[in-house]
C-alpha positions as CSV (number, residue, x, y, z in Angstrom):
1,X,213.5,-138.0,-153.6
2,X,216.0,-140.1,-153.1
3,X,218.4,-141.6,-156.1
4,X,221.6,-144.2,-155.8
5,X,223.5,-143.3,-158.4
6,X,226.0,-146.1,-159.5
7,X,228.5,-145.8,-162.4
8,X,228.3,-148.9,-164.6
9,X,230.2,-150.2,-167.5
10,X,226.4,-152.3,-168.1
11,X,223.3,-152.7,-166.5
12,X,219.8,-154.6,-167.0
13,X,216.8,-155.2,-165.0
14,X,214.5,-158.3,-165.7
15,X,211.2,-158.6,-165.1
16,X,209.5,-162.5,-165.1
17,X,212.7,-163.9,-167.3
18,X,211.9,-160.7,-169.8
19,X,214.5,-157.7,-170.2
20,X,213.0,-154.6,-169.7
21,X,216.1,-152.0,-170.2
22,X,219.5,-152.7,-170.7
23,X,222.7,-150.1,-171.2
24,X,226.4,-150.5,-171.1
25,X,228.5,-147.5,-170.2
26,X,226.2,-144.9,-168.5
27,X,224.6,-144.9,-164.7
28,X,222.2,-147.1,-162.9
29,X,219.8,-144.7,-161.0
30,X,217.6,-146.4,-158.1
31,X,215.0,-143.8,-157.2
32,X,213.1,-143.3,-154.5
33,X,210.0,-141.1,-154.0
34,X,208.8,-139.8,-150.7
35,X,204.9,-138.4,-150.4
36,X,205.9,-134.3,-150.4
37,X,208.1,-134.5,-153.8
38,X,207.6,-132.4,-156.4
39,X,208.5,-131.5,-160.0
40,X,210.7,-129.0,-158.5
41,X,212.4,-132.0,-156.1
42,X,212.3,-134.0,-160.0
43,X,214.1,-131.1,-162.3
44,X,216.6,-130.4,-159.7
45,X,217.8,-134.0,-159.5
46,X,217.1,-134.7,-163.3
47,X,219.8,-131.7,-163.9
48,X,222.2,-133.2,-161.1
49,X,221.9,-136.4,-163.0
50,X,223.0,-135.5,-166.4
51,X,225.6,-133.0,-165.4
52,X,227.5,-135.1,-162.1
53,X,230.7,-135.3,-163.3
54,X,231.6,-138.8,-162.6
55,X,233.2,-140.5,-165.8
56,X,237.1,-140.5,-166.4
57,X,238.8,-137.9,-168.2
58,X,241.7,-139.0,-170.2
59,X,244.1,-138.1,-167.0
60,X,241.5,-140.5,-165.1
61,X,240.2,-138.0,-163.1
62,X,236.6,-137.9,-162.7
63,X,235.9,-134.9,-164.8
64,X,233.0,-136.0,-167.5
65,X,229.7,-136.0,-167.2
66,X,227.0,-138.6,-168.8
67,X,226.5,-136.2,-171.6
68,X,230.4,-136.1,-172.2
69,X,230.8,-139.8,-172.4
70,X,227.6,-140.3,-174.3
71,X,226.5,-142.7,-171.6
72,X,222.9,-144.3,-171.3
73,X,220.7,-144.2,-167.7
74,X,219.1,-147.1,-166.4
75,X,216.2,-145.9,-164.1
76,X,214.8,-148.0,-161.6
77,X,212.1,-147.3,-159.2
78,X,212.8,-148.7,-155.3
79,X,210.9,-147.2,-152.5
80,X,213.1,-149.4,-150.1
81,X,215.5,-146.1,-150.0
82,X,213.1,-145.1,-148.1
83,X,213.5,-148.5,-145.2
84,X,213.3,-147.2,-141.9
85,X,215.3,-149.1,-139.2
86,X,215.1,-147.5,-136.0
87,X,212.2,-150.0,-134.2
88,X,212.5,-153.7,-134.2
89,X,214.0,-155.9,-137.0
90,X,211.7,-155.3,-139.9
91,X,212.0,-152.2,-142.4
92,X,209.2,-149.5,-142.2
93,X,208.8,-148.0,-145.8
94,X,206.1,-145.8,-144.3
95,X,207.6,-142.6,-145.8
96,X,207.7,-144.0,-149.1
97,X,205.0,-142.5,-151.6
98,X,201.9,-144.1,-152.2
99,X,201.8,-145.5,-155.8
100,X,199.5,-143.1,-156.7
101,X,202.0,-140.7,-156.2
102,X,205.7,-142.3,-156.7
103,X,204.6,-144.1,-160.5
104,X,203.7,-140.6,-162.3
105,X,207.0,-139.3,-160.7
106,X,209.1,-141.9,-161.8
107,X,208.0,-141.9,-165.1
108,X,208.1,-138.5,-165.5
109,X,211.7,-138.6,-164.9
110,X,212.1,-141.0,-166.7
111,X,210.9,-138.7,-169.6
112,X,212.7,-135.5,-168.6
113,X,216.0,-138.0,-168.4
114,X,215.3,-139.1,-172.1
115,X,214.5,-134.9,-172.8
116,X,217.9,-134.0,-171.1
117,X,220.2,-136.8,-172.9
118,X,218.1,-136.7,-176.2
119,X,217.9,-140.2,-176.2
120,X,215.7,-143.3,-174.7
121,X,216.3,-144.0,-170.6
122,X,216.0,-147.5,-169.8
123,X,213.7,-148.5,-166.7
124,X,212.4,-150.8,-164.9
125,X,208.5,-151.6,-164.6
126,X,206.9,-149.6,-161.2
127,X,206.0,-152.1,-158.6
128,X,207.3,-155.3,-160.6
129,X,209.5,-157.6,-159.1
130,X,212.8,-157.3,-160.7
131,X,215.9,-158.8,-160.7
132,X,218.9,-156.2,-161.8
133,X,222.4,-157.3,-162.9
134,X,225.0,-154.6,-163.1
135,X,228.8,-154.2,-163.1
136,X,230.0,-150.9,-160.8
137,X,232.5,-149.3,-162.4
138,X,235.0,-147.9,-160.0
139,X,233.1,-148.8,-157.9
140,X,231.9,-145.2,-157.8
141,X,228.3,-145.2,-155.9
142,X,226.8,-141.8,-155.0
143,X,223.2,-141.0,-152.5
144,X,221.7,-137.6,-153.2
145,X,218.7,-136.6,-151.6
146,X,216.9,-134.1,-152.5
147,X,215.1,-132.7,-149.2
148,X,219.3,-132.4,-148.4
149,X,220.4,-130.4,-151.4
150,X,222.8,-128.2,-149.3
151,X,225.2,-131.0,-149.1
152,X,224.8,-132.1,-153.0
């Protein structure tokens, strides 16, 4: 899996002029699935997610976790994070799962997000079309990967 994890004072994604989740202070999570993830892959990042320590402390350091600032998640599914570039012009997305595989993923994480922070995560709609607005606080924007966890 792969997640771009952005830090956002708000957030929304619209699908065909509707809102489907919306969130003010809290992170903006586009996640990609590859065809070999697993719930193992899913917990490890869910866990990472609620406990990155990416929100201002009263010194301004980054010190606080979503948890601490009582933050909200936006979760948005994008199997471009998995573009390849290396032949010709046009994106390959070949290692991206399959629906049948990516959708259950995405929503289970969506529910283990909503477990983990005891409230609702906000998402997007699998496959739709949508059109997300968001303000980067910071900017702080972090990639994690989790086939590379030595390095997260």
């Amino acid at each position: 899996m792969r997640a771009v994890i952005q830090r956002v004072t708000q957030a929304s994604c619209t699908v065909d002029d509707t809102c489907t989740g919306a969130i003010e202070l809290g992170l903006l999570v586009l996640l990609g699935v590859e065809e070999d993830d697993n719930m193992q892959d899913l917990e490890w990042l869910a866990q990472k997610l609620v406990n990155l320590r990416i929100f201002s402390d009263e010194a301004g350091l980054m010190n606080k976790s979503i948890q601490d600032v009582h933050g909200n998640i936006l979760l948005i599914s994008q199997f471009t994070l998995f573009a390849q570039t290396k032949k010709g012009n046009r994106p390959s997305f070949i290692r991206a799962a399959r629906p049948a595989t990516a959708e259950p993923l995405y929503k289970t994480m969506g529910e283990m997000l909503s477990t983990l922070l005891h409230k609702k995560v906000q998402m997007g709609i699998f496959g739709a079309d949508m059109k997300i607005d968001l303000r980067n606080d910071g900017p702080v924007t972090i990639i994690m990967n989790t086939k590379d966890k030595d390095n997260f």
